[in-house]
Structures are given as C-alpha cells and as structure tokens.
C-alpha positions in Angstrom: -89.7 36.5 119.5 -88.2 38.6 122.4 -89.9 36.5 124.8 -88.1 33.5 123.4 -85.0 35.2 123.9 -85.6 36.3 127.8 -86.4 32.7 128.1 -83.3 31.5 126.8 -81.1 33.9 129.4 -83.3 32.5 131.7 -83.1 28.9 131.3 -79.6 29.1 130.6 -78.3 31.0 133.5 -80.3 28.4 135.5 -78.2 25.2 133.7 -75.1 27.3 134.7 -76.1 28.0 138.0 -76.9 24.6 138.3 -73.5 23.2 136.8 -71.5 25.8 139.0 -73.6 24.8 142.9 -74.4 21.0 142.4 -71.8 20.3 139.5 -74.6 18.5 137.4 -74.1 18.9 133.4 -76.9 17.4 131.0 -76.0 17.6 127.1 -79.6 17.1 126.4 -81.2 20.1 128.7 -78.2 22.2 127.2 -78.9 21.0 123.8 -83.0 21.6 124.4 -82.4 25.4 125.9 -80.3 26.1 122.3 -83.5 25.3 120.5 -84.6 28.7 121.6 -83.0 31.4 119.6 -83.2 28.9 116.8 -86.9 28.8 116.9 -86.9 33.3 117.1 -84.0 33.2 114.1 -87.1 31.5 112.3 -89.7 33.8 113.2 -87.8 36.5 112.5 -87.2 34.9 109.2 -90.4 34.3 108.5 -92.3 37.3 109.6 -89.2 39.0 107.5 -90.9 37.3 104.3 -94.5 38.1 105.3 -93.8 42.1 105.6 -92.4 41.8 101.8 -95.7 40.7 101.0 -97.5 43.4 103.1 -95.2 46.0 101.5 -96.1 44.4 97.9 -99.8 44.3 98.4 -101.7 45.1 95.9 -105.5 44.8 95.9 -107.4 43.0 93.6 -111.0 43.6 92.6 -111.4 45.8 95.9 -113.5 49.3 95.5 -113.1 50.3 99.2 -110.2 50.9 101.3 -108.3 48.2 102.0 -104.7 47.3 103.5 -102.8 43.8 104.4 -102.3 43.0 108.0 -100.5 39.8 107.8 -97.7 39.3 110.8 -96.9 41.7 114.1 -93.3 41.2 115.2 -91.9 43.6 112.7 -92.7 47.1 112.4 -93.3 48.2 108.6 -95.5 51.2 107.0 -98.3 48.4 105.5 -99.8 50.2 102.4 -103.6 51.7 102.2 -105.2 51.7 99.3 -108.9 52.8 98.2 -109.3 51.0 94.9 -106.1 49.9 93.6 -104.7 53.4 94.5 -102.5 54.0 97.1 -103.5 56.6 99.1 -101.3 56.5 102.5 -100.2 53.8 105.2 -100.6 52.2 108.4 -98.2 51.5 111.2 -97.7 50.9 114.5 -95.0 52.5 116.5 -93.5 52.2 120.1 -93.3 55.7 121.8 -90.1 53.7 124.1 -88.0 50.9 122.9 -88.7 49.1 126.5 -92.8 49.2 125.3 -92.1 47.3 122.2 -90.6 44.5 124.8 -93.2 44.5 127.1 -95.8 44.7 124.2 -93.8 41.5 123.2 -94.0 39.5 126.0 -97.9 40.5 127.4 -99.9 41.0 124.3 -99.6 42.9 120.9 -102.0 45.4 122.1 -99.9 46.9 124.9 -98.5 50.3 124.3 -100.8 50.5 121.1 -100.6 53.6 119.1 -100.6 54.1 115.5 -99.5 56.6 112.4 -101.8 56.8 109.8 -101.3 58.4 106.7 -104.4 59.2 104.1 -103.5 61.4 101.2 -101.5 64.1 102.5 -102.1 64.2 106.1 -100.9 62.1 108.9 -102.6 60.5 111.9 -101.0 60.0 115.0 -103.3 57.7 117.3 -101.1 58.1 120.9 -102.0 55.5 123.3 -101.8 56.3 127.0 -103.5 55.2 130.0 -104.5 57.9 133.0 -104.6 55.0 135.7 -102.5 52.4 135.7 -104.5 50.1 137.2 -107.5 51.0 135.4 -108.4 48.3 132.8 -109.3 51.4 130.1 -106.9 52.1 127.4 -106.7 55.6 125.7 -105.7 57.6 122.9 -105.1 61.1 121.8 -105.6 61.5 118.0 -103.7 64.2 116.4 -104.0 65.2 112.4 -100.5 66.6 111.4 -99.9 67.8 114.5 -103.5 69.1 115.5 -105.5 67.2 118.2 -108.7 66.2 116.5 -110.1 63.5 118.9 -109.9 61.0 121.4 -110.9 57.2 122.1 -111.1 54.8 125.2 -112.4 51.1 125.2 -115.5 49.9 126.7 -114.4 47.0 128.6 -116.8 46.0 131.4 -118.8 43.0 133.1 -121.8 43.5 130.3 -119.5 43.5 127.3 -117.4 40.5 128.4 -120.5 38.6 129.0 -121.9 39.0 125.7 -117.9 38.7 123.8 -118.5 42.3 123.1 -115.6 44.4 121.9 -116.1 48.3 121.8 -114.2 51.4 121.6 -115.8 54.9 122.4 -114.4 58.1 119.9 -115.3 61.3 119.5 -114.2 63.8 117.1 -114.8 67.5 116.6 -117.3 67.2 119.2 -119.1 64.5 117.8 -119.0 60.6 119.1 -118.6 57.2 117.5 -118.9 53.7 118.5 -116.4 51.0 117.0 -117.7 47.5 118.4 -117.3 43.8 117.0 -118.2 40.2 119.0 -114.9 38.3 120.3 -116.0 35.2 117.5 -115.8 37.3 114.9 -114.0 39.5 112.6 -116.8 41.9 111.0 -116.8 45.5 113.0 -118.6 48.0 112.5 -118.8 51.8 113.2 -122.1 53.3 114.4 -122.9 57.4 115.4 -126.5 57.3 116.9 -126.9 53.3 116.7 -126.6 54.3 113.3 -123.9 52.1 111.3 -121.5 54.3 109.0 -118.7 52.0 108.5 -117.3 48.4 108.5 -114.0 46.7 108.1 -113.9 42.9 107.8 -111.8 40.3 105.9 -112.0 39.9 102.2 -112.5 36.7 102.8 -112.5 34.0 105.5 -108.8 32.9 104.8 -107.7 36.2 104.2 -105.4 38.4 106.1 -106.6 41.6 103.8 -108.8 44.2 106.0 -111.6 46.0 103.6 -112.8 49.0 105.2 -116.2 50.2 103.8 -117.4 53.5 105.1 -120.7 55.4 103.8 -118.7 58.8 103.6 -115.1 60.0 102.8 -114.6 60.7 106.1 -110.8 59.5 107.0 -111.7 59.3 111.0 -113.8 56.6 110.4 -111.2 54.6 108.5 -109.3 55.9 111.8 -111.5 54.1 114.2 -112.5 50.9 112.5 -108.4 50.1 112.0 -107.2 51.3 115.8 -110.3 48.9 116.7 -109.2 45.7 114.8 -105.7 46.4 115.6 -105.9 46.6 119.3 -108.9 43.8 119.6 -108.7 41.8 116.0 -104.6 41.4 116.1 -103.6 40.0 119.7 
C-alpha cells in the first residue's frame, strides 16, 4: 500500500516535471498515475474488512492452538486460542515508524518482531541484525520483560538448494529447530531431530494456523509462529 503511494509521488512529480521543461500534458498518463491511490484506498479497505474477521475468529472444531492470519498491511492483536478458549494474542509491531515503510516496500519480513501474549505473560520476539550485510536475521526473546532466548535463521547455499526454511532457537540453554520446505506450509519444531511441534493450515484453502505441540510448553508455540510469520507470510 505505501509503495503504491511513493509511486504515485514519483510518477507524478515526473508528469509535472515533464509539463513544466518540455510543456507536454497527456490527460490519459495523468488520468493513469491517479489510478494509484485509488487502487491503496481499496486495499486499505479491504484489508480493513479482513482484520474484522481476524479479530472475530473463532475456531471451530480445533483442539490445539490456533489463531487467523489472514492480511499483513494492518497491524491488529489477531486472537490465540487453544480450543475455543482464548488464551492471549499475536502481533507484529514496528520498533520505528520508518521500518514499517521499508518493511512495506521490500518484503513483510523486514524489521520482523513480534508480541505474544499466552495467558498472563507476554512475549516480546525483538528482531535485530548484528551485520548489516549479513543475510542472518535475529531475535532476542524476552518473557514480561526477562530475556529467555534467542533465534537466528539458517539461510545458506544447502538449504536454498533443497527449498529449505529453518530457524535456530534456544531457550534456557536448550536449542530448537523450526524448519519447513519453500512448497509447503506444514513446519515443524524438532529438539534432537526429534519433532515436538507443528503448525500448518486447517486446511488447504484456509488462512487459519493450527499449532500442535506435544507439551504445554508456550516457547514452542513461540517458534513455530515467528517461523511462519517471517518465511510462510511474505
């Protein structure tokens, strides 16, 4: 949406640029450049309508967790249920207004960090990146206040080869492995090649994420949503 608007500044200081140096007016190309913040009104409009639906959710026949991850332009708390409970929220948050922009423009996974609340506590996934040109990204996670963990993808030359996604955690001194194939939307969670966790789609059609985790452990609900947010949601 904000790229649509940049594009319109753009294009339409060129056609005035244009019309001032060479004197050269075309209805049409001004007519076509107005089409843009038309065509954001509407996505604003619609993605408007699709977070009532995300804040409405409410699951049906679903035992596990489960929350409804439907549009990304605007940021909402998108409820988390285990059952047909509610038992916290998800949302994505921008640290600096100038990251939701850039985010915007280059990919939804930009600047990714995440609040996550289950029960009563609160989980603050903080993105940040120690190189700039490094191709890593990486969190601190935090649990109402308290650093509990930390993550980093696994982006290489072997993964990309085989569409692999992963993502590397470790909490309280003990590490997990969040990975998924590119051509699919089934990940899963594994501690010692050992799988603990999923979190696909209801269904095919469906934008509802089931998370199903062996254990009541919340930071493996943690991992398996910062995984298909940042790799599932571009």
């Amino acid at each position: 949406m904000i790229e649509l608007n940049l594009l319109f500044v753009l294009l339409l200081l060129t056609a005035l640029a244009r019309y001032i140096v060479f004197d050269a007016f075309e209805p049409l190309m001004f007519a076509m450049i107005f089409l843009l913040p038309i065509a954001s009104l509407v996505i604003f409009m619609i993605s408007k309508r699709l977070a009532e639906k995300e804040r409405s959710y409410q699951p049906k026949g679903i035992e596990a967790w489960s929350f409804y991850n439907l549009q990304k332009t605007l940021i909402i708390q998108k409820p988390l249920f285990k059952g047909d409970v509610q038992r916290g929220y998800v949302k994505r948050y921008f640290p600096k207004k100038w990251n939701y922009v850039l985010s915007d423009i280059f990919g939804f996974n930009w600047y990714l960090s995440l609040e996550i609340q289950i029960d009563k506590d609160i989980y603050d996934v903080h993105w940040y990146r120690e190189k700039w040109f490094n191709q890593q990204d990486q969190w601190e996670i935090h649990k109402n206040g308290e650093r509990i963990g930390e993550a980093r993808t696994l982006i290489n030359l072997k993964n990309a080869v085989k569409l692999k996604e992963a993502i590397q955690y470790r909490f309280y001194e003990k590490s997990y492995t969040s990975s998924a194939t590119t051509v699919t939307s089934i990940i899963s969670l594994t501690q010692d090649e050992q799988v603990i966790g999923t979190l696909k789609r209801n269904h095919i059609m469906s934008n509802v994420q089931v998370i199903d985790v062996q254990e009541h452990q919340p930071e493996y609900i943690i991992a398996l949503i910062v995984h298909s947010y940042y790799f599932k949601n571009r």
